[in-house]
N, C-alpha and C positions, 0 to 999 in steps of 0.2 A: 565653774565649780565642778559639772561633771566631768569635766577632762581633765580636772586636777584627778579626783575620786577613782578616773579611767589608767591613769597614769599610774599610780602610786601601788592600783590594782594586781595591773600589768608586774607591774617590776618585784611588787614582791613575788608574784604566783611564779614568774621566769628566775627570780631570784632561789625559789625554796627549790624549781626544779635540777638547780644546778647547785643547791647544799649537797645534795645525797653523792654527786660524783666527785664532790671536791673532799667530802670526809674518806670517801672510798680511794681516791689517789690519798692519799696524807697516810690510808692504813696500808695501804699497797709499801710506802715507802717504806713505813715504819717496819711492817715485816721482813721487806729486801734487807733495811739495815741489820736486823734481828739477825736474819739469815748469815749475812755476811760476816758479822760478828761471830756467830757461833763456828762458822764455817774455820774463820781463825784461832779460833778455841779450840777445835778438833784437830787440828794440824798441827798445834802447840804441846796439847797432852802427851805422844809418846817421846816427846823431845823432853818434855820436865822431866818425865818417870825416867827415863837413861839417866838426864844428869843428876836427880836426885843417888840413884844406883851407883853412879859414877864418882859421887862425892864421899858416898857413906856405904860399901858395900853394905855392910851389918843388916840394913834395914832390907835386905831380901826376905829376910823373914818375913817381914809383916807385908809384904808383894805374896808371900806364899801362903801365911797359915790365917790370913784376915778372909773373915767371912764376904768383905769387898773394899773399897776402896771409892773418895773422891778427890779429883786434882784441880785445882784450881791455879792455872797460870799465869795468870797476873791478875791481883789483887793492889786494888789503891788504896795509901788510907792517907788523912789528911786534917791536921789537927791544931788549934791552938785553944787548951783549955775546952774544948768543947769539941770530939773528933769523931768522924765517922769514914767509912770507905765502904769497899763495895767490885764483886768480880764474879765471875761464871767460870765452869766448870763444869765435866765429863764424870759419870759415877759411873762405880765396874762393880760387878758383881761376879766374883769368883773369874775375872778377866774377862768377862762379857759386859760390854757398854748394854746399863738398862735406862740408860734417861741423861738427862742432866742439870745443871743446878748451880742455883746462886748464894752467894755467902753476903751478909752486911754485917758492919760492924760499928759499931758507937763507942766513945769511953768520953771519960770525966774525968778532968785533973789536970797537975801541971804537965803540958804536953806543947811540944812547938814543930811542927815540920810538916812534910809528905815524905810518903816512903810507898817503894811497891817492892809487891814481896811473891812468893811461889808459897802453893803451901797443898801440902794432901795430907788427907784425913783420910784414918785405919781405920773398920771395923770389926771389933775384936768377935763376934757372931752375930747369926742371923737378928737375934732380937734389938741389938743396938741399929744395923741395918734397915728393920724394917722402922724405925722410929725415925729416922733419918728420912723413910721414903713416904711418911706421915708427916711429913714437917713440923716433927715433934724433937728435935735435936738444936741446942745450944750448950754453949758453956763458954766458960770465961776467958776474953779474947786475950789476956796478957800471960797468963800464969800458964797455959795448958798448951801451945805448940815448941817441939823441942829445934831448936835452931841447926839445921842439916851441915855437918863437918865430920871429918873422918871418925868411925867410932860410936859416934854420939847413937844411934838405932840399935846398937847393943845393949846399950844403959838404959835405952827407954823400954815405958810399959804404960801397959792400956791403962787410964782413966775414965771411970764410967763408962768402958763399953767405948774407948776411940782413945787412939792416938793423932796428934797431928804432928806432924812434922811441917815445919819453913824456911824459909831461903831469902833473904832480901834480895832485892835485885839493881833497886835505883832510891836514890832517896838518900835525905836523911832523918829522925824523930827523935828527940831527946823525949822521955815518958815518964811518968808518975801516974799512973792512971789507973780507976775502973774501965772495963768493961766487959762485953759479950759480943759472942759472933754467931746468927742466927742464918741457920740453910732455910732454902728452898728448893724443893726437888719437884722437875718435870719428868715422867715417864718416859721413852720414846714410844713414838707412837709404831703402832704394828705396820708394816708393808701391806698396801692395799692387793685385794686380790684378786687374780685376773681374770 
């Protein structure tokens, strides 16, 4: 009996001591991934902003006179009667990367497919900007991004403080739907100093 008691001791105390490195490799990975993910996010952003430029001159405006800017390069979404999606992305501030950030989105309705798509969001001033970098910025994901084609950036105009402009890229989505598309913004962090 005491060598069961001794046994069972043993393994869990050797067991608890090897939880803490095995949750630590798991967050190790999960970071690497993070990293490596965002690392392809950043190499992707000034490739959308050309071809966005490149498809619809017009829309240099809003590259020039927007209090900032976020791009988000590929976005998924994926839907039947019940859809949601989800992507990251780089925000710029007067063309200075200040952080960056994630987009989800949900809708309701007749909806069948997956589709991915490009999409940047304008900030027409500082005060829509800073609500965006409070994660205080939604609106509503069918009605409010203008579909990027020659032209079309001249027609458009801010809504509440944001334009968005999109791009499909893969996919396809037949829609009748609700819904909304909700940021989240990370800061970059400062350069440590030496």
């Amino acid at each position: 009996m005491n060598r069961k008691i001794l046994a069972v001791s043993l393994a869990l105390v050797f067991g608890g001591a090897l939880l803490p490195a095995a949750v630590r490799a798991e967050k190790s990975e999960n970071d690497a991934k993070a990293a490596e993910y965002q690392a392809k996010v950043h190499a992707e952003v000034p490739k959308v902003i050309a071809e966005f430029k490149a498809a619809d001159p017009s829309m240099e405006r809003f590259f020039k006179d927007s209090a900032g800017y976020a791009v988000f390069p590929r976005v998924g979404k994926i839907g039947f009667i019940v859809g949601g999606g989800h992507g990251g992305g780089e925000v710029f501030e007067k063309h200075k990367l200040i952080g960056t950030a994630s987009i989800s989105l949900g809708t309701i309705g007749l909806q069948a497919g997956a589709q991915e798509f490009r999409e940047i969001l304008f900030f027409k001033d500082a005060a829509a900007l800073e609500r965006f970098k409070q994660n205080n910025f939604e609106f509503a994901a069918n009605a409010s991004a203008v579909i990027v084609k020659a032209g079309a950036g001249g027609a458009a105009d801010y809504n509440a403080g944001a334009a968005a402009f999109a791009k499909p890229i893969g996919g396809a989505m037949a829609e009748a739907s609700l819904g909304a598309q909700k940021f989240s913004f990370q800061a970059k962090s400062a350069p440590a100093k030496k």
